[in-house]
VMD Tcl script that draws the C-alpha trace (Angstrom):
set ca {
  {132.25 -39.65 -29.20}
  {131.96 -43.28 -28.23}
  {133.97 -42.61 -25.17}
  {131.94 -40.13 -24.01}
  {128.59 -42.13 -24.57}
  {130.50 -44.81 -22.61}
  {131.71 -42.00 -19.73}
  {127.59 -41.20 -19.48}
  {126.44 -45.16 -19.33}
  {128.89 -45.62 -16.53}
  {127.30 -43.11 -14.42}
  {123.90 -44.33 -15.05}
  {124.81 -48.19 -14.84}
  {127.59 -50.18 -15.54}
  {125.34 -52.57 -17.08}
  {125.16 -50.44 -19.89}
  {128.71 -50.19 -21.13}
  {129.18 -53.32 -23.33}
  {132.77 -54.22 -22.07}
  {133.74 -57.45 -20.51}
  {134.99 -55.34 -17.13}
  {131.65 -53.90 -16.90}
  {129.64 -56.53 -16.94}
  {131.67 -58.06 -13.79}
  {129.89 -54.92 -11.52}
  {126.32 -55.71 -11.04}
  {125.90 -52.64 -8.23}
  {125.15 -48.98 -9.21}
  {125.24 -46.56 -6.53}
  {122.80 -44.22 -8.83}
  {120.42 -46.63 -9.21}
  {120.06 -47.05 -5.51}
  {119.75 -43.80 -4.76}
  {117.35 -43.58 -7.27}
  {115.37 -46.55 -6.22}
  {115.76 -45.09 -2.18}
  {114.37 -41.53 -3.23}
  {111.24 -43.40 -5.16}
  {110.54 -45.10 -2.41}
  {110.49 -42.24 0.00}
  {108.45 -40.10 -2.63}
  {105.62 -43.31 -3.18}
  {105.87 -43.15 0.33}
  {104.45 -39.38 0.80}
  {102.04 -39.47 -1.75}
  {104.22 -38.02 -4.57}
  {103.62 -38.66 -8.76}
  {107.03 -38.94 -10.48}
  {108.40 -38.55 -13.33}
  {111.91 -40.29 -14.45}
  {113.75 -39.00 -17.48}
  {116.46 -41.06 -18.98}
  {118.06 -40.94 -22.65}
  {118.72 -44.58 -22.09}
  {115.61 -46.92 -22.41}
  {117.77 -49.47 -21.76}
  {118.58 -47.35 -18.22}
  {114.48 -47.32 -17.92}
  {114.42 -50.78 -18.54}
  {117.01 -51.62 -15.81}
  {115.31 -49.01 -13.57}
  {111.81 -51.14 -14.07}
  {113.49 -54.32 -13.06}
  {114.36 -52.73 -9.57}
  {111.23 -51.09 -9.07}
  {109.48 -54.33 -9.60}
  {112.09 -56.03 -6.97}
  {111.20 -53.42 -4.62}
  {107.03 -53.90 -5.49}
  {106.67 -50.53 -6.71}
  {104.04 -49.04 -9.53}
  {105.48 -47.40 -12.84}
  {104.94 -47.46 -16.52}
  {107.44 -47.04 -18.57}
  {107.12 -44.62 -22.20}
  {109.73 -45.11 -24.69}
  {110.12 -44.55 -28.60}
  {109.32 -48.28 -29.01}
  {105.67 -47.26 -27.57}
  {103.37 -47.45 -30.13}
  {101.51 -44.30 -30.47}
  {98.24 -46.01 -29.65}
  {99.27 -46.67 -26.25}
  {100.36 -43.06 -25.35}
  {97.17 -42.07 -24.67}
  {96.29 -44.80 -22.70}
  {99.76 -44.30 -20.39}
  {99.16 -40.78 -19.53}
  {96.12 -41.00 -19.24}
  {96.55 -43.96 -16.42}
  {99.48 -41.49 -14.94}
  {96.74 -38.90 -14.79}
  {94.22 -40.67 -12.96}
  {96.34 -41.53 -10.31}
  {95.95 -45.43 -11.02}
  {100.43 -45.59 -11.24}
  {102.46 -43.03 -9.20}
  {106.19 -43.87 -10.99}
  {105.85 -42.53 -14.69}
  {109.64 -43.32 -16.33}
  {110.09 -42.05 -19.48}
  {112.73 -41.89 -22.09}
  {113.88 -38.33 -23.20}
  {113.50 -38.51 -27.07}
  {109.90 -40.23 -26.28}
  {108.41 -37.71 -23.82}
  {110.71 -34.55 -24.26}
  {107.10 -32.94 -25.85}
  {103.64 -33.25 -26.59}
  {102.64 -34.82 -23.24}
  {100.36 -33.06 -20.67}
  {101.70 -34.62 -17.13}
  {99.66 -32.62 -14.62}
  {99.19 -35.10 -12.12}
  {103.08 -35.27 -11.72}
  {104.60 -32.94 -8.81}
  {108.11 -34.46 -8.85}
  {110.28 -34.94 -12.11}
  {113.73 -36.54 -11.71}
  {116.39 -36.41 -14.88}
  {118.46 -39.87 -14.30}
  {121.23 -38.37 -16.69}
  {122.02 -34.95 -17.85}
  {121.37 -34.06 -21.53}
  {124.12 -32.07 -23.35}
  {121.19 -29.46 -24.30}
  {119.57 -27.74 -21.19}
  {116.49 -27.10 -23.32}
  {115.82 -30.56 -23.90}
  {115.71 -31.16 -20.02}
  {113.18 -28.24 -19.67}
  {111.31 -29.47 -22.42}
  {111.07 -32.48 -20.58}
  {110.62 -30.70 -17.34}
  {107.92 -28.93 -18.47}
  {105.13 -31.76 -18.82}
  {104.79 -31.52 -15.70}
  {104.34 -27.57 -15.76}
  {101.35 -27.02 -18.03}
  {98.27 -25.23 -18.08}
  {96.03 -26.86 -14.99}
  {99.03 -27.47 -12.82}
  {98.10 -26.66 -9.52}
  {100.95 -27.82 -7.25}
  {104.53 -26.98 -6.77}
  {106.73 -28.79 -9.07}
  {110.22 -30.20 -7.42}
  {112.68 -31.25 -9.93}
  {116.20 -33.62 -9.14}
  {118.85 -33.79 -11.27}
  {121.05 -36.92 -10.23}
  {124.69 -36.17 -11.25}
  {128.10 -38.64 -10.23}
  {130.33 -36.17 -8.45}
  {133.62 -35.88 -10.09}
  {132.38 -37.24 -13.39}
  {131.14 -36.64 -16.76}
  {128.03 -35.37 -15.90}
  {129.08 -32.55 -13.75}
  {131.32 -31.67 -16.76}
  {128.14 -31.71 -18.88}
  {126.37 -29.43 -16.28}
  {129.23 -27.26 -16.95}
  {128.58 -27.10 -20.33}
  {124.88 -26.86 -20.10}
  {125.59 -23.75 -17.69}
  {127.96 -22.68 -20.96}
  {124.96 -23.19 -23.42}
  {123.01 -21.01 -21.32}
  {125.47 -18.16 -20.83}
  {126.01 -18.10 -25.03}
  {121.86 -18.08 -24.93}
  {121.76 -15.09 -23.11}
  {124.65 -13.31 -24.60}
  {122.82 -13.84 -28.04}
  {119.79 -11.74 -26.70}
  {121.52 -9.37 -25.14}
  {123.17 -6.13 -26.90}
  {127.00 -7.21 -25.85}
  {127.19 -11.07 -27.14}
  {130.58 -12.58 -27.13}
  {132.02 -14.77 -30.29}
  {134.30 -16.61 -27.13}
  {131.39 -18.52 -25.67}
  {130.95 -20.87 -28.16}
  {131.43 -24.65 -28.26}
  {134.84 -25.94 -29.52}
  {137.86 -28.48 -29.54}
  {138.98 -27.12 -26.67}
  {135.75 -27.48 -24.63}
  {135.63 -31.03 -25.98}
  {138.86 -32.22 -24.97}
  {137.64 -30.75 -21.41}
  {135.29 -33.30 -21.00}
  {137.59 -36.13 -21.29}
}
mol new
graphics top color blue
foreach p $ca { graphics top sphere $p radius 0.5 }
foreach p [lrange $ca 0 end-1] q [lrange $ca 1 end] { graphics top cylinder $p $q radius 0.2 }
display resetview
């Protein structure tokens, strides 16, 4: 399990993986791409939402936004509950246009209106988790299209957890419907896949 937390951090930043080797690269083509799409988005006039399941990933996202001058806030489970309000509604008002959020943190209970662009930084082994997250955007008094990124390393861990998610969603529907299948579940097999 600790090898597949460090597969994910890798993808994300290899700041995150506490190994002397890591440490050494200080450049992650993710982040870049993440910090080149914000900047185009800002650019047009867009409110975004960032989902991570790292905050330490937020964190490190923050750092470069700053570098590059651009507006966020940042909501975490460190955030004390008094300042949630306060966060969303700033985000709401329009007053910062970058909203990045951890997954754990802002998965529910948050009304995100304003937002018209959510981006997941990492796939989450549970597709309803990302939806849940997805979906503060999509709540009662949204009034514009909602475009959603998903940014996934090719040939990695994360498009083997897309798999899976896919996987999770087949043995959802199979459950509701009359003909469900014992062979869709999750096993040994499906984990050794992923290495």
């Amino acid at each position: 399990i600790d090898a597949l937390l460090k597969l994910r951090q890798v993808c994300c930043d290899p700041r995150l993986v506490k190994l002397e080797g890591a440490r050494r690269v200080k450049h992650s083509a993710k982040l870049e791409l993440l910090l080149d799409l914000l900047g185009s988005l800002v650019d047009e006039g867009r409110r975004v939402l960032v989902f991570s399941q790292f905050a330490e990933m937020l964190e490190l996202i923050s750092q470069a936004l700053n570098a590059r001058k651009l507006a966020w806030q940042m909501l975490t489970g460190q955030t004390p509950s008094t300042k949630r309000a306060d966060l969303v509604a700033r985000f709401q008002a329009g007053e910062v246009p970058i909203f990045l959020i951890s997954l754990k943190a802002g998965g529910v209970g948050l009304n995100l209106t304003a937002a018209d662009t959510v981006i997941h930084y990492d796939p989450w082994w549970n597709p309803a988790v990302e939806n849940q997250a997805t979906d503060r955007a999509h709540r009662l008094g949204q009034d514009k299209p909602v475009f959603v990124y998903k940014l996934i390393v090719s040939g990695s861990i994360e498009e083997k957890i897309l798999a899976l998610q896919e996987r999770k969603a087949e043995l959802a529907a199979g459950i509701l419907s009359d003909d469900y299948r014992v062979d869709v579940k999750f096993g040994t097999d499906d984990l050794a896949a992923l290495f």
